[in-house]
C-alpha positions in Angstrom: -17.3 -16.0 12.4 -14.6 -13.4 12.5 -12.1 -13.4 9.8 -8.7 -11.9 9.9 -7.2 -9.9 6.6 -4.9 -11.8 4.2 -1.4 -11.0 3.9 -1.5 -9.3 0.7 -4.2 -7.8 -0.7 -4.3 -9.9 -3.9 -5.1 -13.0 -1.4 -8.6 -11.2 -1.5 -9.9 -13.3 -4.6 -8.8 -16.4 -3.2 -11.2 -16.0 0.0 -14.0 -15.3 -1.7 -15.6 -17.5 -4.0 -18.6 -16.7 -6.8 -21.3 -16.9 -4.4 -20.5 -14.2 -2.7 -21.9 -10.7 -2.5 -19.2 -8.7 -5.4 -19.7 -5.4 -2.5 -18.7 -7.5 0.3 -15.3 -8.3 -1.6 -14.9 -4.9 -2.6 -15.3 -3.7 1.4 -12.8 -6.2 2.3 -10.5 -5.5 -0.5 -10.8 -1.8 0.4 -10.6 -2.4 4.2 -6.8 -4.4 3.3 -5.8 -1.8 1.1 -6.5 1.3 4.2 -5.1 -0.9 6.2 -1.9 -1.0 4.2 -2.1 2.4 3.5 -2.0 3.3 7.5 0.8 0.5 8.5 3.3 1.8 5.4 2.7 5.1 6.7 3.5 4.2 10.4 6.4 2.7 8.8 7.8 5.7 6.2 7.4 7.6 9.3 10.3 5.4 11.0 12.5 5.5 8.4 12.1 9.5 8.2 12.7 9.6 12.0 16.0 7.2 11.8 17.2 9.1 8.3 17.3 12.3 11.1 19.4 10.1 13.3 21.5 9.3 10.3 25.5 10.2 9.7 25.2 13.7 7.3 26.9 11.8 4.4 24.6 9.4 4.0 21.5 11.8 5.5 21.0 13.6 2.2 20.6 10.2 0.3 18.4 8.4 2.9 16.1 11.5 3.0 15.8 11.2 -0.9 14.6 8.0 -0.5 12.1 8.3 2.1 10.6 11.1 -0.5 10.6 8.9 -2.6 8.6 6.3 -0.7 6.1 8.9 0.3 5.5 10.3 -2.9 5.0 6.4 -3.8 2.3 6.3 -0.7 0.9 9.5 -1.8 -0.1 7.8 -5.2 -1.8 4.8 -3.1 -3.5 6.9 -1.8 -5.0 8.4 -4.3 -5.9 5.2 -6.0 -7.5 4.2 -2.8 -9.8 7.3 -3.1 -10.5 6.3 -6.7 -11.3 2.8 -5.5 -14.1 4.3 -3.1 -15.8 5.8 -5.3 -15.6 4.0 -8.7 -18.1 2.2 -10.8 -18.4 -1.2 -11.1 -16.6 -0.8 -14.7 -14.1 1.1 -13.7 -13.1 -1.0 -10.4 -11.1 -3.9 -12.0 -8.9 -1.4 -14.4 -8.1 1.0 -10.5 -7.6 -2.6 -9.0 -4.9 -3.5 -11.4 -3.2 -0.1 -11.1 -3.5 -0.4 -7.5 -1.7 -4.2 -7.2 0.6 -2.5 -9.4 2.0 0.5 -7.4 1.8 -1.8 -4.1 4.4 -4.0 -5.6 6.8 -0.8 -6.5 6.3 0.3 -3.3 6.8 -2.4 -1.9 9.7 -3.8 -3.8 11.5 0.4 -3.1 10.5 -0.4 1.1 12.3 -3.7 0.9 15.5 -1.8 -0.7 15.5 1.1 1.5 15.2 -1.2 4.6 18.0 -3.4 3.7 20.5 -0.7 2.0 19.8 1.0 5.8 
């Protein structure tokens, strides 16, 4: 049975259930998260290439903000490394940190996409 990837990578939990294999769920939850990682990339590319494209009043600012974003993505992935290679003690307290800095980057993508 092939399964596709939740939406979100909190969803994770809800999938699997106590009788399954804790490294399977941490695969899976590490698969989402890469694959995050890679399509916010793709997509902080875009907004780098059309903040080129952009009038030079506003360039200055939109450039800001696209650093801004990538120095965001920069710190996922660094907790995305950390994830690899924790301990089983140590994986819940980088799991909270990492649902924590998707939801800043994602909430500063959401306002950069809509102010532009």
């Amino acid at each position: 049975m092939v399964r596709t990837l939740p939406a979100r990578i909190t969803e994770v939990d809800q999938i699997y259930g106590d009788g399954e294999i804790a490294m399977d769920k941490k695969q899976l939850y590490l698969d989402k998260v890469k694959a995050q990682i890679e399509q916010h990339s793709a997509n902080v590319a875009l907004l780098r290439a059309k903040a080129a494209e952009t009038d030079a009043n506003i360039k200055l600012e939109y450039l800001e903000q696209v650093h801004t974003l990538e120095k965001k993505l920069d710190g996922l992935k660094d907790n995305y490394r950390q994830l690899r290679e924790s301990d089983d003690n140590a994986w819940d307290k980088i799991k909270d940190a990492t649902e924590s800095a998707w939801s800043s980057f994602t909430d500063a993508i959401e306002k950069v996409t809509k102010r532009n």
